[in-house]
C-alpha positions in Angstrom: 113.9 90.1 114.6 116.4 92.2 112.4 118.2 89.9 110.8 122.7 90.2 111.4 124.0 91.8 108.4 126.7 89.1 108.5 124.1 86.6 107.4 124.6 87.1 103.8 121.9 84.0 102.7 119.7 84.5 104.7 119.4 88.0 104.1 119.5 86.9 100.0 116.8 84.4 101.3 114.4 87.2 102.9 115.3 89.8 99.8 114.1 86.7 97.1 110.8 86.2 98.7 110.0 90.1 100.1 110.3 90.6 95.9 108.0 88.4 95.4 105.1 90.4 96.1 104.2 88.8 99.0 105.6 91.8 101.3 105.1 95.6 101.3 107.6 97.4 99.8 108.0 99.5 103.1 109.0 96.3 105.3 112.3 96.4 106.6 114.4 93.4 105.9 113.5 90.8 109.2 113.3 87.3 109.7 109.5 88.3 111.2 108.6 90.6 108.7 105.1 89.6 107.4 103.2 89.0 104.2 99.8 90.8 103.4 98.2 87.5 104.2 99.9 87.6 107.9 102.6 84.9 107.1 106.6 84.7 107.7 109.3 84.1 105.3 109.7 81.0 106.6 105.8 80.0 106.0 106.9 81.1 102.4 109.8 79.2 101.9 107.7 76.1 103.1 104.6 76.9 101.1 107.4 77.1 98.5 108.9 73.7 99.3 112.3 75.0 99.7 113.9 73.0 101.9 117.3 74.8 102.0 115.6 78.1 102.3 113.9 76.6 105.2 116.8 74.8 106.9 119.0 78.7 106.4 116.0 80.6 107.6 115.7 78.5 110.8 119.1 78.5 111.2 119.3 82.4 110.8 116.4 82.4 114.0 113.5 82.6 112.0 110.6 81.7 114.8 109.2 78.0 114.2 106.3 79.2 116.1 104.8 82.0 114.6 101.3 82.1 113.5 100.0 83.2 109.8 96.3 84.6 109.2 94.9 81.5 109.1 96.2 80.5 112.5 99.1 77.9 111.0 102.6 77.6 112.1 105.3 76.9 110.0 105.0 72.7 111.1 101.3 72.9 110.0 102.3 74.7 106.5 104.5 71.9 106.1 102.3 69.2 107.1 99.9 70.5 105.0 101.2 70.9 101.9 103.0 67.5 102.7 106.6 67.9 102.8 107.8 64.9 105.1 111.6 66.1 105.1 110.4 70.2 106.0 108.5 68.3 108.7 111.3 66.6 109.9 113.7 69.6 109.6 111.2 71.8 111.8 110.3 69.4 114.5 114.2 68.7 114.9 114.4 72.6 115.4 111.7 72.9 118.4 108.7 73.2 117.2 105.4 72.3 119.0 103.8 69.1 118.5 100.6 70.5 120.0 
């Protein structure tokens, strides 16, 4: 999803981790857009343990249900890497339990 170009962090937020080397250079600037290794900003910003990058992105519409490469959402990328309040802060928004 294009991101509103009124949504001046999160659009700071997407530009800071797209220059990061995670993204193609080619990718337009989206909430969706995806990493070489198939995940979202949002995965990013959790691998990252960024918890207001998170709580903007979601905020912004980021999906809390898309899938990376290795088949995890963003509530498994927190669970795994063991941020309890990025847990709590993406169950509160909807995501799946299952």
């Amino acid at each position: 999803m294009p991101i509103r170009d009124t949504d001046k962090e999160a659009l700071d937020i997407i530009r800071k981790y797209m220059s990061l080397a995670y993204f193609s250079e080619t990718l337009e600037l989206s909430l969706e857009a995806r990493s070489m290794d198939g995940e979202t900003i949002l995965h990013k910003a959790i691998f990252n343990r960024n918890l207001s990058d998170v709580r903007i992105l979601i905020d912004a519409g980021a999906s809390i249900e898309a899938v990376g490469d290795m088949g995890y959402t963003p509530l498994h990328e927190a669970v795994e890497f063991g941020n309890e309040e990025i847990v709590r802060v993406v169950i509160k928004a909807g995501a799946s339990l299952t």
